[in-house]
N, C-alpha and C positions, 0 to 999 in steps of 0.2 A: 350462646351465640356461636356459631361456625365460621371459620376464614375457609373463604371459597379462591379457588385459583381452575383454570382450565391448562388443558395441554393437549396439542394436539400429536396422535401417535405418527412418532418419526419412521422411518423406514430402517433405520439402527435398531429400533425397538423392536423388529419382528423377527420373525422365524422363518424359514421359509413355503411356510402354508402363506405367509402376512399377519399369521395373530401375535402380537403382543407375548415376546419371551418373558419365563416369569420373573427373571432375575431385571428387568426394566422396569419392572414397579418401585425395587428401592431406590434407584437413582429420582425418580419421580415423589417419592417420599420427600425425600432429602431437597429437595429444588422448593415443594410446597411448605416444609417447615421455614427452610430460610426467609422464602416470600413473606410468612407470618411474624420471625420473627423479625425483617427489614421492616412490618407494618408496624411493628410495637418500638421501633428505634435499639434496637438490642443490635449490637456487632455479633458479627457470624463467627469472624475468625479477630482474636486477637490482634492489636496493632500497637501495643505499647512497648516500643522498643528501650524505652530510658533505665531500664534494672526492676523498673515496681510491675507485681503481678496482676496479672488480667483473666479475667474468665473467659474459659473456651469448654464446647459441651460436649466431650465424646460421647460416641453412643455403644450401650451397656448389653442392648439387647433389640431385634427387629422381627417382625414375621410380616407374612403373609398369607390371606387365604383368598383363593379364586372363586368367581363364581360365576361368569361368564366371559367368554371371550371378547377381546376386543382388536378390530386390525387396523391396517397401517389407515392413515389417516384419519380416522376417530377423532373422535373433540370429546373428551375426559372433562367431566369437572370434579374435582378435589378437594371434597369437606375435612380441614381438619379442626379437629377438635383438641382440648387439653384432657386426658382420662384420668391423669392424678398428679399430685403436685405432691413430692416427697419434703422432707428435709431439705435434698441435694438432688434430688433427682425429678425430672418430668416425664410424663408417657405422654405420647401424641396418639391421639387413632386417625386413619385415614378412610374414609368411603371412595370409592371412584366409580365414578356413574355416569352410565354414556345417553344423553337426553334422544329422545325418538327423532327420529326422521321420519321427512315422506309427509303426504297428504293430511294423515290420521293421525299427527304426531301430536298435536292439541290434546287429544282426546286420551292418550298415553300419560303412562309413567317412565321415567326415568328406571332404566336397569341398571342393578347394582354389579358392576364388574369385577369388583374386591373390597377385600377388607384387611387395613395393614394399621402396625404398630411401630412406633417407634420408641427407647427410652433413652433417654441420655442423662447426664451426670453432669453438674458443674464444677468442673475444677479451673483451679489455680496455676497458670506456668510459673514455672518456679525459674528462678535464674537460669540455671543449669537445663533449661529445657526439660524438665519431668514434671507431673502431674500431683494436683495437692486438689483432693475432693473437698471440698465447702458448702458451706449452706445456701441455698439461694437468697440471695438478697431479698428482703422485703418488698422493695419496691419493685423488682422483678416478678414477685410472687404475687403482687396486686397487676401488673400486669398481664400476665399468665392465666389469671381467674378470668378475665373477659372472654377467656374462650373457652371455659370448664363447662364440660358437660352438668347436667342437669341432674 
């Protein structure tokens, strides 16, 4: 199963031809992970202020590869997917594909604009504000699976 999200391309997001800088994919990344994981009820950012520890997910490692352009105003839609599910770690992959326009759009496929990663790590705030890597939760990890590739 895929968590689908849209976005339409901002005018922040270009360059000045209009196409899409490549460095505006990872913020776009990062916006459709949260979307998913707001859909799965996981906190984004820690909020436990009382002494006890809470997970938060930095990320470990990101890419991106292009493969067609995309400009200002575009309407993106955003499949991500789960690529693996470690111990303590998940990888997301992103497709972004910009659906046809125009008369003949029916009859079209969907162009694939990119193809990005993301990995992040679950760790632990510790008192002192430093990072403690942990396993991911079971029930997080039966979450997680609803989006695991095939």
């Amino acid at each position: 199963m895929l968590f689908t999200t849209t976005r339409r391309v901002e005018f922040r997001d270009t360059d000045a031809a209009g196409i899409v800088h490549f460095s505006a994919f990872f913020p776009m990344m990062e916006a459709a992970e949260h979307e998913l994981l707001r859909s799965l009820k996981i906190e984004i950012l820690p909020r436990n202020h009382d002494g006890h520890s809470t997970l938060t997910w930095p990320r470990v490692a990101a890419s991106c590869d292009y493969k067609a352009a995309a400009r200002f105003e575009d309407i993106l839609r955003i499949e991500v997917s789960v690529a693996r599910i470690g111990s303590s770690s998940i990888q997301y992959r992103f497709r972004f594909l910009r659906d046809p326009i125009g008369i003949d759009a029916a009859q079209q496929v969907p162009q694939l604009v990119a193809d990005g990663s993301l990995t992040a790590v679950a760790c632990r705030l510790t008192p002192t504000g430093g990072l403690e890597k942990v396993a991911i939760p079971q029930a997080m990890r039966d979450q997680f699976s609803l989006y695991a590739e095939a």
